[in-house]
Structure formats: C-alpha cells, structure tokens
VMD Tcl script that draws the C-alpha trace (Angstrom):
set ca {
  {-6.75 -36.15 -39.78}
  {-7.74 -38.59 -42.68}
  {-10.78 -39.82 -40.26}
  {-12.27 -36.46 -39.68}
  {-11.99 -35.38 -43.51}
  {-14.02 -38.72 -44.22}
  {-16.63 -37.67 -41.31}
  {-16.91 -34.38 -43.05}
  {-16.90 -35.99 -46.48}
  {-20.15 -38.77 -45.19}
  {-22.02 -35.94 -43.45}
  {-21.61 -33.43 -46.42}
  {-22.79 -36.54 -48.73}
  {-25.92 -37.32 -46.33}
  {-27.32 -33.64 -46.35}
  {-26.81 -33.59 -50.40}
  {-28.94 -36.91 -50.54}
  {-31.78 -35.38 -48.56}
  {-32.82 -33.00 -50.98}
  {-33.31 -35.70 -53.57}
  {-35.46 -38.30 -51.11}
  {-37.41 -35.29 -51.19}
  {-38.24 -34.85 -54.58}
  {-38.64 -38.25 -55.38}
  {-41.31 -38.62 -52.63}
  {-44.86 -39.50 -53.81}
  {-47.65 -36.98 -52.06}
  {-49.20 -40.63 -50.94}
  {-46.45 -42.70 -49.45}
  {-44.93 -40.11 -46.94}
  {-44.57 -42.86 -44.38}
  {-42.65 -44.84 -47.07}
  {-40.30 -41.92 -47.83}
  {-39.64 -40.73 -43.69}
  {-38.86 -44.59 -43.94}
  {-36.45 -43.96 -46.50}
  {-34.87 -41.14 -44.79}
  {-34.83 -43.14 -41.69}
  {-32.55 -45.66 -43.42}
  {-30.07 -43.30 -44.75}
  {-29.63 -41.81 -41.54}
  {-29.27 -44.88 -40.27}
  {-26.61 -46.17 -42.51}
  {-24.82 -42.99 -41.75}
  {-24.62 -43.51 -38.54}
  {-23.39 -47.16 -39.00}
  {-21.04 -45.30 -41.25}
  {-19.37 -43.42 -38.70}
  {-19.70 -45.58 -35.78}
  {-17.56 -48.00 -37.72}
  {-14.70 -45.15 -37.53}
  {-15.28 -44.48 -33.94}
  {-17.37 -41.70 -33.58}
  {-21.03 -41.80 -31.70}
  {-22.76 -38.56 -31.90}
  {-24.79 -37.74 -28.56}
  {-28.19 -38.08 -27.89}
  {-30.25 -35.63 -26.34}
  {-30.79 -37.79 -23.53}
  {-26.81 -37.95 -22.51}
  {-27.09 -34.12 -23.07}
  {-29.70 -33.68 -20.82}
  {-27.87 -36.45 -18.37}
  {-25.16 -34.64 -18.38}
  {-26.52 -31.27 -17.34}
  {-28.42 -32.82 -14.58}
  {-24.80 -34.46 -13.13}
  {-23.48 -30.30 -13.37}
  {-26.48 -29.02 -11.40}
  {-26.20 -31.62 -8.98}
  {-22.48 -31.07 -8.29}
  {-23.26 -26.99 -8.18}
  {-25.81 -28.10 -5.65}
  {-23.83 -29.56 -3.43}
  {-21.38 -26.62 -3.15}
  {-21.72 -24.81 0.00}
  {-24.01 -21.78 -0.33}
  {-25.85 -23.33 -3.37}
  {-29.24 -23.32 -0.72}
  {-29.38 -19.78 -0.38}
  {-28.57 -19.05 -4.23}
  {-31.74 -21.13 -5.32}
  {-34.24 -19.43 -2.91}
  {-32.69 -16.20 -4.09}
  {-30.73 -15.27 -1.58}
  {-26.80 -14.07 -1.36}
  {-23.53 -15.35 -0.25}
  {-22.84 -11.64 1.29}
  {-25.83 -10.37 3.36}
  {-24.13 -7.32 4.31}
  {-23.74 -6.34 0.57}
  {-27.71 -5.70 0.62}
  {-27.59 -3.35 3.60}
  {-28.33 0.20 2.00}
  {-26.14 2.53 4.08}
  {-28.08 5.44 5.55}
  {-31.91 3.81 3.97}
  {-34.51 4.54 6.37}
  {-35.29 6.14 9.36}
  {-33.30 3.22 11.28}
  {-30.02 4.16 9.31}
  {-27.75 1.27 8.97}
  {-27.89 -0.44 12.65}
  {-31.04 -2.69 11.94}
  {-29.56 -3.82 9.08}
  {-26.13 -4.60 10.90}
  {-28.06 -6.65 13.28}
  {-29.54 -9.00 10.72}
  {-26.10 -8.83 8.89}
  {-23.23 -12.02 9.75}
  {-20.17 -10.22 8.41}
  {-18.16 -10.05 10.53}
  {-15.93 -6.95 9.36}
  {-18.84 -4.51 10.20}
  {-19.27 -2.01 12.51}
  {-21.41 -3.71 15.39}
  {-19.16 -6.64 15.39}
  {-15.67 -4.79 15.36}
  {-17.42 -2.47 18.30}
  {-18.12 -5.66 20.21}
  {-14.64 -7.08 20.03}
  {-13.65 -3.60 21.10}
  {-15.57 -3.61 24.10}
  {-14.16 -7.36 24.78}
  {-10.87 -6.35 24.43}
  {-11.40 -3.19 26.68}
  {-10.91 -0.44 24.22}
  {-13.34 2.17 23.71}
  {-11.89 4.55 21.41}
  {-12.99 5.12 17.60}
  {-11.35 6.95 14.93}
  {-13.53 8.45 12.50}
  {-11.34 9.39 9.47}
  {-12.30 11.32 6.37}
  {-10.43 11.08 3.40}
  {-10.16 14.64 0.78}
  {-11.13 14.44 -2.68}
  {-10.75 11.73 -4.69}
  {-8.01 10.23 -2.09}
  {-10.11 7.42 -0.88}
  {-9.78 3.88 -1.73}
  {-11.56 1.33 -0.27}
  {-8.84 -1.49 -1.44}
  {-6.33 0.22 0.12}
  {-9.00 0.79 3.76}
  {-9.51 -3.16 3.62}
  {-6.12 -4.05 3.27}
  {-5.11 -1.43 5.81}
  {-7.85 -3.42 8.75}
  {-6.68 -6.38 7.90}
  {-3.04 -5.43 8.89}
  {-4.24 -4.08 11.96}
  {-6.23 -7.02 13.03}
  {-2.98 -9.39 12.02}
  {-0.84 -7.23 14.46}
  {-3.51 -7.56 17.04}
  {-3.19 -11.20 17.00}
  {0.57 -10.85 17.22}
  {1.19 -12.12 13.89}
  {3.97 -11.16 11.44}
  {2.41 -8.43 8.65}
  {3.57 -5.66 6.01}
  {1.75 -2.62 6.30}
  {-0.40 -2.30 2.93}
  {1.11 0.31 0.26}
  {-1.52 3.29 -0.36}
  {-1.85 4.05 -3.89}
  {-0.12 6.71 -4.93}
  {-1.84 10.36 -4.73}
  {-4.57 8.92 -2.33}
  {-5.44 7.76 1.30}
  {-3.00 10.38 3.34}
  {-4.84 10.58 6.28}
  {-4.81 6.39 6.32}
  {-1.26 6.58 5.19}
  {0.56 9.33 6.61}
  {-1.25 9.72 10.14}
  {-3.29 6.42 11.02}
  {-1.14 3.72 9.12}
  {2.18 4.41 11.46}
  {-0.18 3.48 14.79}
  {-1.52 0.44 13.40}
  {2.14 -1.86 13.63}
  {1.57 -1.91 17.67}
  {-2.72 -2.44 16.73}
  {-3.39 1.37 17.17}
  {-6.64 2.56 17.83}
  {-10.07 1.07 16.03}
  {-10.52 3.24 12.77}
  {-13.30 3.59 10.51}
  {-12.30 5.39 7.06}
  {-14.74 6.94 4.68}
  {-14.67 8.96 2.01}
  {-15.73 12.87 1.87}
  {-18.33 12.13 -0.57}
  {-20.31 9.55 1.90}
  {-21.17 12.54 4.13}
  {-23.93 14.68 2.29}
  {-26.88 16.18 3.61}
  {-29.16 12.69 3.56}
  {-27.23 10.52 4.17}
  {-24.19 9.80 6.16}
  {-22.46 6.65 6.82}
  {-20.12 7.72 9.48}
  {-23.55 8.45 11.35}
  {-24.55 4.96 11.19}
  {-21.24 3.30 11.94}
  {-21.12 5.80 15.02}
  {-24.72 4.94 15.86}
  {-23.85 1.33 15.66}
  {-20.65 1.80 18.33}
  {-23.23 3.75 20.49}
  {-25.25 0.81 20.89}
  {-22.95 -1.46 21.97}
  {-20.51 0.98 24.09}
  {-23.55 3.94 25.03}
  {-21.79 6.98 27.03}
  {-18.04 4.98 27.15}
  {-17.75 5.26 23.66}
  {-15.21 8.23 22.70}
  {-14.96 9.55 19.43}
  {-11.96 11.35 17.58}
  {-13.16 12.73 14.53}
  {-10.66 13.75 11.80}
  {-10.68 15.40 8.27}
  {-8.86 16.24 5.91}
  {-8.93 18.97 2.75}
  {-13.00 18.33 2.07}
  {-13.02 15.64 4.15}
  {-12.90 18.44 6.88}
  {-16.18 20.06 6.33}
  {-17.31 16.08 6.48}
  {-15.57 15.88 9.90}
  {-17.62 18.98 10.45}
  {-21.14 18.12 9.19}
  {-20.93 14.75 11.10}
  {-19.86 16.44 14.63}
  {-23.12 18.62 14.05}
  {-25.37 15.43 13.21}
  {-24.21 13.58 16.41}
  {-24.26 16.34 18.29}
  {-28.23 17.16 17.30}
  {-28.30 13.57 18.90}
  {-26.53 14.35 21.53}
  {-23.42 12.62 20.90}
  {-20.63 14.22 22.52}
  {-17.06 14.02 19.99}
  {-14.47 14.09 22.37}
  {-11.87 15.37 19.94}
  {-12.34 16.61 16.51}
  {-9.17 17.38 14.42}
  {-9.20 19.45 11.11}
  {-6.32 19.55 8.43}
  {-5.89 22.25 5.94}
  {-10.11 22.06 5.52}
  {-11.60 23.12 2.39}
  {-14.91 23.60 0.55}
  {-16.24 22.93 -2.60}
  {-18.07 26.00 -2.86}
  {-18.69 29.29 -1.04}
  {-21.51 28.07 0.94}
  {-19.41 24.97 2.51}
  {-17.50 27.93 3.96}
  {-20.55 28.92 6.19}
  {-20.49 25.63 7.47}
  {-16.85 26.04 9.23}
  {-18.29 26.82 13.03}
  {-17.26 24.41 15.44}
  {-20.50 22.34 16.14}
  {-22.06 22.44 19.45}
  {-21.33 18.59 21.40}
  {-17.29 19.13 20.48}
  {-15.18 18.88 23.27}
  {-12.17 19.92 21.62}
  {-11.23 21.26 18.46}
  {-7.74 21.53 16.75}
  {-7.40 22.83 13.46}
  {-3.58 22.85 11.06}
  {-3.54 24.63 7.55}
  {-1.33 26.09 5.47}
  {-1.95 28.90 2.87}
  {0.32 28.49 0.00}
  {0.05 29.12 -3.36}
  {-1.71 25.34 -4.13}
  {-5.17 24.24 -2.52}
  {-5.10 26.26 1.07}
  {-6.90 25.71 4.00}
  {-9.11 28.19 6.21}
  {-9.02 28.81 9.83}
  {-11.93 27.54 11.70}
  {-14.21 29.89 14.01}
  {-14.49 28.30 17.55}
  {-11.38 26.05 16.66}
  {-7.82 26.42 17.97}
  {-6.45 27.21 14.52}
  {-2.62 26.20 13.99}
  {-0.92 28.05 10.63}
  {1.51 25.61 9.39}
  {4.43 26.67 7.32}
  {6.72 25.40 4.49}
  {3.81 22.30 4.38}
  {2.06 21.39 1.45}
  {-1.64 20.38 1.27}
  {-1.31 16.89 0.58}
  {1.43 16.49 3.31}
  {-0.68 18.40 6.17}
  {-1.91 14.83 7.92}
  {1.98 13.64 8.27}
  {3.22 16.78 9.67}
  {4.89 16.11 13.14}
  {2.96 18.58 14.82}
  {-0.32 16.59 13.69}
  {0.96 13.38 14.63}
  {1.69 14.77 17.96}
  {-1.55 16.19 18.47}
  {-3.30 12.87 17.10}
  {-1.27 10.70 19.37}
  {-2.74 13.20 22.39}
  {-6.01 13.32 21.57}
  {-5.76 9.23 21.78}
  {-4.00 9.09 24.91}
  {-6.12 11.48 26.68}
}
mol new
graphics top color blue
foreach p $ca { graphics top sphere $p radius 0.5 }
foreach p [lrange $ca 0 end-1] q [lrange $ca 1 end] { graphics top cylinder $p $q radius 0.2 }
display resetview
C-alpha cells in the first residue's frame, strides 16, 4: 500500500513540475527545454523502476494484441469470420424469400437439423411419414420444439432421455398429442407456429417442398392445427394442393379465426384426402365446424385441452397407422 501511495505521490509531483519547465522555457532554446523535460521524465521513471514498477510501452501493447489475434485466429471457424462469413449458414436462409422458397437455400445449407437432411435420414431409415403441426396463438416456442427433436432423435438411437417440459400455457399440440409418440421415436414432426403461415409466405410450404424433393409421390403428409393454428392447417392444405400435393390426412382442433373473414376460409381444400375436425363450444374461445370436414362436437373439453382429448389421440394414432 505504502509503494503505490509513493507512485501516486512521484507521478502527481512530475505533472506539477511540467507546468513550470514550461514557463521557464526561452522562445529560442526549445530543444534545450524538450531536453529538460526529457530528463525529468527520465528520472521519474528511474524513480519508479527502483520500486518495481515498469510502465508499458506501446510496442508491448501493440505485441500483445498481435499474440490475441493470433490465438483468435487459430480457433476453428476464425477463416470464415475474417472473409465475412458465419459459423451458422442456415441462420442466413430467409424462409419463404424468392420464387425458389426455402429448398435452394437448404441445399447450400450444412445444418444438419433442417428439413432436407432430416427427410433424407427418413427415407434411409424407411419412413415416409411427416407431421405438420401448427401451434394456436401465442402457444409456440421454439425452445421447447428444439428440445422436443432432440428427445426424439435420442430415443431413435436407443439412448436413455427425459421428455422436455413445455412451458406452461404453450405448445399443446407438441405436448399433449405429439410429445407422448415420441418415447418409442414417433413419427418425423415439423412444428411451426400459426403466425408463420400468412398469405406470402409460408414456411410449412417450404419444409413440405423440401420432403417432396427427396421422397416425390411416397411422401405422406398429416397436417394438424390447432385453435388458429387450424385455419394455418387450412391455408397450407390449399397451397399444396394448388401444387398438387395431395395431404393424406388433415386434422382440425377446436379451429378458430382471428377475424370474420378467416371464417370464409373454413372449406376443406381441394387435394385433402381426409378431413377430421373436434371442437367444443363452451363459454371460453369455441371452435366452428368445418364445411366438407367430418366435424366431431366434443363435450365437457376445454379449448386448450382439445389436442389431448382421447378421442384425438385415437384419431391421430389412425391417421399414422393408416
């Protein structure tokens, strides 16, 4: 403690004595007086190297910046970063940009969690069913979607796993109707949110497209929805079937719209094999029948518990083994 009060005391003393070199320095002998300066710096820094204490120079600044920059170089991935590129490719993939959709971009994407690689295992392993899931309003969570994949590719492998908790209020059609399948590795799921289907833009659309091209006409499709994410289920039977994409089995629960004119939209689209449709209509948030669908009135069910009714999970479980 007594040697840094004495650094603080020299240092204070230096900067005082500048000031005063200063004004005693003739407007001819400037050289002298930097000399003079020079030499009271200098003796300062005698000063404190006698305590132990040697300030750094630029050049062991700049030394030691260049040793930092050449370990971050060597760290794996540092190649890409400096030409500008990104440790996650996929991340740059714009769902639904262009007239391609999201397919080209899949192909030029390595991760391998995305839709033309998990179709591709799929089709190694035999399997060529996919579950497209919507999720109702503000009940998705993509932490909760990861986590659930990652369980199901665990089981797959055979290895010991804990099915993911949902969050509460959220994720009942992962939760309540898909989740229970996945302990024996269930069927391949994709789960999206109600939001992602609009008018423009749909990624469902591309992660169906995707399957298509690595399955074509094997590839069956169970589509499911719940609350809003039932007029989703709807709006992306209609897009694949305008492509002529046949859904083999498209399941709405308790379906809802955010305004009057979503309720046009509940016709069963042309290219739908089979339609089932469960609702309830009690006094909080409930469903509508849907024309063309075989409609199922549920009773003593709330909205949020439609997707684990046994009666759904007995249809579901048919529409996979069929």
């Amino acid at each position: 403690m007594r040697r840094v009060v004495l650094v603080l005391a020299l240092a204070v003393g230096a900067l005082g004595a500048l000031p005063a070199l200063q004004a005693q320095e003739p407007a001819s002998s400037s050289v002298l007086a930097r000399g003079a300066q020079g030499e009271e710096v200098l003796g300062l820094q005698r000063r404190l190297s006698a305590l132990g204490y040697t300030p750094r120079s630029r050049r062991s600044v700049r030394g030691r910046d260049r040793g930092r920059r050449a370990r971050l170089s060597a760290r794996p991935g540092a190649e890409r970063r400096r030409k500008g590129g990104s440790r996650h490719p996929a991340r740059l993939a714009r769902p639904g940009g262009g007239a391609g959709g999201l397919a080209p971009a899949l192909e030029r994407s390595p991760d391998p969690s995305g839709p033309r690689a998990r179709a591709q295992a799929a089709r190694a392993a035999g399997r060529r069913t996919l579950v497209v899931a919507f999720e109702g309003l503000w009940s998705y969570r993509g932490s909760y979607t990861r986590a659930l994949l990652r369980y199901q590719d665990r089981r797959r492998r055979g290895a010991a796993a804990r099915p993911p908790t949902a969050p509460p209020l959220s994720s009942y059609v992962s939760q309540r109707l898909i989740a229970p399948l996945l302990a024996e590795g269930g069927p391949d799921v994709a789960l999206f949110s109600e939001t992602s289907e609009t008018a423009d833009a749909s990624e469902a659309l591309d992660t169906v497209l995707a399957w298509r091209q690595v399955l074509g006409s094997e590839l069956r499709l169970v589509v499911v929805g719940h609350s809003f994410g039932g007029l989703a289920a709807l709006r992306l039977a209609r897009k694949l079937g305008a492509r002529g994409v046949e859904v083999q089995h498209l399941l709405t629960l308790d379906p809802r719209a955010p305004t009057a004119a979503g309720y046009r939209e509940f016709v069963t689209p042309s290219g739908v094999r089979e339609h089932h449709t469960y609702y309830q209509r009690g006094w909080w948030l409930p469903g509508r029948p849907i024309e063309g669908s075989q409609n199922h009135r549920l009773q003593g069910v709330g909205h949020t518990a439609v997707p684990g009714a046994p009666e759904v999970r007995a249809r579901f479980q048919a529409m996979l083994g069929d």
